[in-house]
C-alpha positions in Angstrom: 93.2 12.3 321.6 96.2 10.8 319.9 99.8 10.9 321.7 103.0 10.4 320.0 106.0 8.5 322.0 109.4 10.3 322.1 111.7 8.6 320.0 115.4 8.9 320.8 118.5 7.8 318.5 122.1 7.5 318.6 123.7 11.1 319.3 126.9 12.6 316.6 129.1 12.2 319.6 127.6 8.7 320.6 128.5 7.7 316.5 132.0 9.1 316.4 133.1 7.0 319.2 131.9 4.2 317.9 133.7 5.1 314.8 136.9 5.2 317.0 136.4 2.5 319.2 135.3 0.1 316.1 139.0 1.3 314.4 140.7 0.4 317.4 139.8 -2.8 317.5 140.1 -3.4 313.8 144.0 -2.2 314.2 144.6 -4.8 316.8 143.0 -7.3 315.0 144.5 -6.8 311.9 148.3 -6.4 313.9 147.0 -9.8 315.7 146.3 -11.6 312.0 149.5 -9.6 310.2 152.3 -10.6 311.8 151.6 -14.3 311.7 150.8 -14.6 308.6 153.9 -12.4 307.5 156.1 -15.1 309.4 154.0 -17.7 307.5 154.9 -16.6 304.3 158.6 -15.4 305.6 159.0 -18.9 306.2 157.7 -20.1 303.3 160.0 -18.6 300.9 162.8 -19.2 303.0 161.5 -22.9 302.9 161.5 -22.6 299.3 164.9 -21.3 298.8 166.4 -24.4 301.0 164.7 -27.3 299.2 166.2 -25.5 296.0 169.3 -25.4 297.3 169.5 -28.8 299.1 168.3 -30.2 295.9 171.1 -28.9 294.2 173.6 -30.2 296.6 172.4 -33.5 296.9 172.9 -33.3 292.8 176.5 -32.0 293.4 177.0 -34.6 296.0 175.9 -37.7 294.0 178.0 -36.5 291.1 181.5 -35.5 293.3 181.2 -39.2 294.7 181.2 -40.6 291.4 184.0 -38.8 290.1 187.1 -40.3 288.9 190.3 -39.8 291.6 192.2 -36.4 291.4 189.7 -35.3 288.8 188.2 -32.8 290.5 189.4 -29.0 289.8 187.6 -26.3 290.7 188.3 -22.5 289.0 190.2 -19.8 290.2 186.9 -17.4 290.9 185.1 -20.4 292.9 182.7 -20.8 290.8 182.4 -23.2 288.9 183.6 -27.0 289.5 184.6 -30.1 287.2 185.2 -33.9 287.6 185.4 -36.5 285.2 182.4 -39.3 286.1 183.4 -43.1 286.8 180.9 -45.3 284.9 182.4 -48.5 286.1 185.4 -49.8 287.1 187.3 -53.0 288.0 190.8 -55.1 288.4 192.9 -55.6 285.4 195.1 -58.9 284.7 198.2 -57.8 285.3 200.3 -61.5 284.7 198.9 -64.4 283.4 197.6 -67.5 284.1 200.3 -70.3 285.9 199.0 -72.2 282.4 199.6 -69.1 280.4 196.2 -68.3 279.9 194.6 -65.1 279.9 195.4 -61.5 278.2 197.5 -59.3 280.6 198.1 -55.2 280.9 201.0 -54.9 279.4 202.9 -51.7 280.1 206.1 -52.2 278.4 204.6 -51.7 275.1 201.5 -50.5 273.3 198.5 -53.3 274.0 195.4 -53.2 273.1 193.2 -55.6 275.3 193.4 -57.1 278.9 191.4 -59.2 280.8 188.8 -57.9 283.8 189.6 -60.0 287.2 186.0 -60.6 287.7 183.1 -58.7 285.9 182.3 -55.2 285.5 178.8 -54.0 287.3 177.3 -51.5 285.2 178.9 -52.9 281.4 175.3 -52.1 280.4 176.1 -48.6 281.0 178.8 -48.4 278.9 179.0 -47.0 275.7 181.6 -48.5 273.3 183.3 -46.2 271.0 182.7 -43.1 273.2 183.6 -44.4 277.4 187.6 -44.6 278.1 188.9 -46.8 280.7 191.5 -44.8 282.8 194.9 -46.4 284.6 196.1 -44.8 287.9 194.6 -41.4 287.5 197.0 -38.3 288.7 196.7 -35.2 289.3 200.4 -34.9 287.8 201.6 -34.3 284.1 202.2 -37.5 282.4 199.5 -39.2 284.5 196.8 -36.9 284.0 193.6 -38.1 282.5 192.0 -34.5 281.1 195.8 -34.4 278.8 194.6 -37.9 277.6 198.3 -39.4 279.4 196.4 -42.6 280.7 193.1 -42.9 279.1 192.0 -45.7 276.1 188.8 -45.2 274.1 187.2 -48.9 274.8 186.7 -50.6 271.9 184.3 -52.9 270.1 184.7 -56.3 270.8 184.8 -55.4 274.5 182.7 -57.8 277.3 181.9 -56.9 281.7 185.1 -59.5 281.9 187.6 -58.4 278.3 188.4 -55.2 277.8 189.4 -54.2 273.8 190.8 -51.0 273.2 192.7 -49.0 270.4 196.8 -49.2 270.8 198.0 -47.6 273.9 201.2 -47.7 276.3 199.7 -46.7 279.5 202.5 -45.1 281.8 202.1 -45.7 285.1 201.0 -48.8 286.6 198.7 -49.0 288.9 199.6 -50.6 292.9 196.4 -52.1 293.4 195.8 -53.2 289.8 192.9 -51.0 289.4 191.0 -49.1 286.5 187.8 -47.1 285.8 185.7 -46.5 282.9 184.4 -42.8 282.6 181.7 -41.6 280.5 183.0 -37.9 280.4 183.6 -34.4 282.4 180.6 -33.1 284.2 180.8 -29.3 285.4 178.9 -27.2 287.7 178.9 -23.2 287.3 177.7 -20.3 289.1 176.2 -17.3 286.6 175.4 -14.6 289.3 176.1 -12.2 286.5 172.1 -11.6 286.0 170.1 -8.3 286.6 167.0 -10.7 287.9 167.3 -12.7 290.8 165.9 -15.6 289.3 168.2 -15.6 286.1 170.5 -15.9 289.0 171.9 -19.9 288.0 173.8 -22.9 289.4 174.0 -24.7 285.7 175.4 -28.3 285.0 177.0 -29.1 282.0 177.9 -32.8 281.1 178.3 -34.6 277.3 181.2 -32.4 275.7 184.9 -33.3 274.7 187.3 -33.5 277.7 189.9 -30.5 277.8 193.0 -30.1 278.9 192.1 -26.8 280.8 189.0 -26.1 282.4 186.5 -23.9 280.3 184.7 -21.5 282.4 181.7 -22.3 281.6 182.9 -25.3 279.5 179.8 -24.9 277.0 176.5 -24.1 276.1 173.3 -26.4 276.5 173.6 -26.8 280.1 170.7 -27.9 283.0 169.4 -25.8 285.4 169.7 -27.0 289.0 168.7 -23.9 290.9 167.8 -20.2 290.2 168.1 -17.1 292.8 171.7 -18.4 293.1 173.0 -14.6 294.1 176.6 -16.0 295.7 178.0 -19.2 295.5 181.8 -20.5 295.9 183.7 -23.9 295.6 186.5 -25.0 296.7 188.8 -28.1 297.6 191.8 -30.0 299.3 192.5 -32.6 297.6 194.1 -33.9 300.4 197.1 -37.2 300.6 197.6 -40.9 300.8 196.1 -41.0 304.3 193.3 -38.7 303.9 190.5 -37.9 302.0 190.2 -35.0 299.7 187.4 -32.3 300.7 185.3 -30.3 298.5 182.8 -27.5 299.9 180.4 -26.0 298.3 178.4 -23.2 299.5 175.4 -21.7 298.2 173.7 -18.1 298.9 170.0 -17.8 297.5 168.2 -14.8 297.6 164.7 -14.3 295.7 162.7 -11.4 294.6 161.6 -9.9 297.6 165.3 -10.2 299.5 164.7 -13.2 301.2 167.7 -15.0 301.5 169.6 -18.1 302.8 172.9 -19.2 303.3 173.7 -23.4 303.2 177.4 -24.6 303.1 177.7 -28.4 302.2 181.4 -30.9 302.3 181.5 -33.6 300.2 184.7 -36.0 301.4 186.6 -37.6 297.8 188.5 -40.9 297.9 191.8 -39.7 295.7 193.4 -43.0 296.0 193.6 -44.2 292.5 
């Protein structure tokens, strides 16, 4: 005689739980994993933003501390900032020799060559025909470098210890008997004009003609040093005989998704020229 064994399974009821019980658990675990990795990739892109910004600052900073004296000038919106960059510089001859050797600065008259007390560093660096050597730097008419008052195109036939230049009467002389050679204005602007975050720019410009006034921008062709740039402002005291001039910069960056951070960075000047 044959028998047959009951065979029982799971009930509807017995399934649904399951069903609700298994969701449960998969709602915690996902809130568990979520939030984490959120923050993980919050504070990756904020990560992101500030090594593009402190890139860009540390560019800004290189450049501001290589900038001639009381050439700095920053526009009247805050954004966008110029200097004119020291190559070199040095100690002119400003008598002569107890022999009467030697080629002094004359500035009684138009002259056209003196001698370097010493030798210029970076002469390598120079470019003859194109660099101008700069006396006593102001940020005053008649001693202003962007007007051309006190700068000389050097010349060929210049050496790190003789300097050769076209003739020029340099006004002012300076107390410490010191110069510079500079290679040109570099500027800095701000285009937060852009509909996309990332056209957003902090742009530098450098290789174009000094100008009496500053262009905002000054020209085309420039490098991009950061994008997302969605505020930015500059501004400066330039400061007096006893103190340093101060320029602060301050950056806003803010990417596609809204993240956003805020770095402000000061930069102290030596003006004494």
């Amino acid at each position: 005689m044959l028998s047959f064994k009951s065979e029982r399974g799971f009930t509807l009821v017995e399934l649904i739980i399951v069903i609700v019980l298994s969701g449960i658990v998969a709602s915690m675990t996902a809130s568990i994993i979520t939030l984490p990795v959120n923050a993980y990739v919050d504070s990756s892109r904020r990560a992101t933003l500030t090594d593009s910004a402190e890139s860009a600052l540390r560019r800004i900073q290189r450049d501001i501390q290589a900038a001639l004296p009381n050439s700095i000038r920053v526009s009247n919106d805050g954004k966008s900032l110029e200097l004119l960059h020291v190559v070199d510089g040095g100690r002119y001859r400003s008598k002569l020799a107890s022999d009467g050797s030697g080629d002094s600065l004359d500035f009684s008259m138009s002259d056209t060559a003196f001698d370097v007390l010493g030798s210029l560093q970076n002469f390598s660096n120079i470019t003859v025909g194109t660099d101008s050597i700069v006396v006593y730097p102001l940020a005053s008419a008649g001693s202003n470098p962007y007007a051309g008052d006190n700068t000389a195109v050097i010349s060929n036939g210049s050496t790190a210890n003789h300097i050769v230049f076209a003739g020029f009467q340099f006004p002012l002389q300076s107390p410490q008997k010191r110069f510079f050679v500079i290679d040109g204005p570099v500027s800095y602007h701000c285009n937060t004009s852009a509909s996309a975050p990332k056209n957003k720019t902090l742009m530098r410009y450098q290789s174009y003609s000094i100008q009496a006034s500053q262009a905002n921008p000054p020209g085309s062709g420039g490098a991009i040093q950061s994008n997302y740039i969605s505020n930015c402002h500059f501004s400066y005291n330039s400061g007096s005989s006893l103190r340093s001039g101060l320029v602060t910069i301050a950056l806003t960056l803010t990417d596609d998704v809204g993240e956003s951070i805020r770095l402000t960075h000061q930069v102290h000047v030596s003006n004494q020229p």
